[in-house]
C-alpha positions as CSV (number, residue, x, y, z in Angstrom):
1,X,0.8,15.6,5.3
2,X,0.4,13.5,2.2
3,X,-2.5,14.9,0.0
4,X,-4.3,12.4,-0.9
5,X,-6.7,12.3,-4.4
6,X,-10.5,12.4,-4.0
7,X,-10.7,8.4,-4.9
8,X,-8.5,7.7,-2.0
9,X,-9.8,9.8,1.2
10,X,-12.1,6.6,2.4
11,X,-9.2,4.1,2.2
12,X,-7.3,2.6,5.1
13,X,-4.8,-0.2,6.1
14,X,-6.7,-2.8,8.0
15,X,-5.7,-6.6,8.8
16,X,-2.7,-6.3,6.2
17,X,-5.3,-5.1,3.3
18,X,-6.5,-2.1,1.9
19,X,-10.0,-1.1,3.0
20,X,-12.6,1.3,1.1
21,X,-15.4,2.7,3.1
22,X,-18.5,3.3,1.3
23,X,-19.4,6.9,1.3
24,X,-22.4,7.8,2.6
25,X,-24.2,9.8,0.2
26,X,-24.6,6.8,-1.9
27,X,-27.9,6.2,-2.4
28,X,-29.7,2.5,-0.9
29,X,-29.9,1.3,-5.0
30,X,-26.3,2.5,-5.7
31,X,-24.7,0.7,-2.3
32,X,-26.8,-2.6,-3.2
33,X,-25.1,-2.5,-7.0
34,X,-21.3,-1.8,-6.8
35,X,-20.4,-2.8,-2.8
36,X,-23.2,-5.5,-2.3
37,X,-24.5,-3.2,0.6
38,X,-21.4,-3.8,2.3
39,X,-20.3,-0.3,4.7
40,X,-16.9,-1.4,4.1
41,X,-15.0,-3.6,1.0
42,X,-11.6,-4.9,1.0
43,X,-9.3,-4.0,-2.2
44,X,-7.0,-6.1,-4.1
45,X,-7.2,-9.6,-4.5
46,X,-9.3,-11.6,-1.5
């Protein structure tokens, strides 16, 4: 079992790019500011 670092534990391979799900605990404001209120972003270029 790889262990993975804290940034990386919401990241998975999805459609041949890297996925980040938004944690939860995020608050509404915070969510809205760095993912656009998106649940779920896609890393790299796009």
């Amino acid at each position: 079992m790889i262990r993975l670092k804290p940034f990386a534990q919401n990241v998975r391979w999805k459609n041949g790019a890297w996925r980040y799900k938004v944690p939860k605990w995020l608050t509404v404001e915070q969510k809205q500011e760095l993912f656009e209120g998106k649940q779920e972003i896609t890393l790299g270029k796009n």
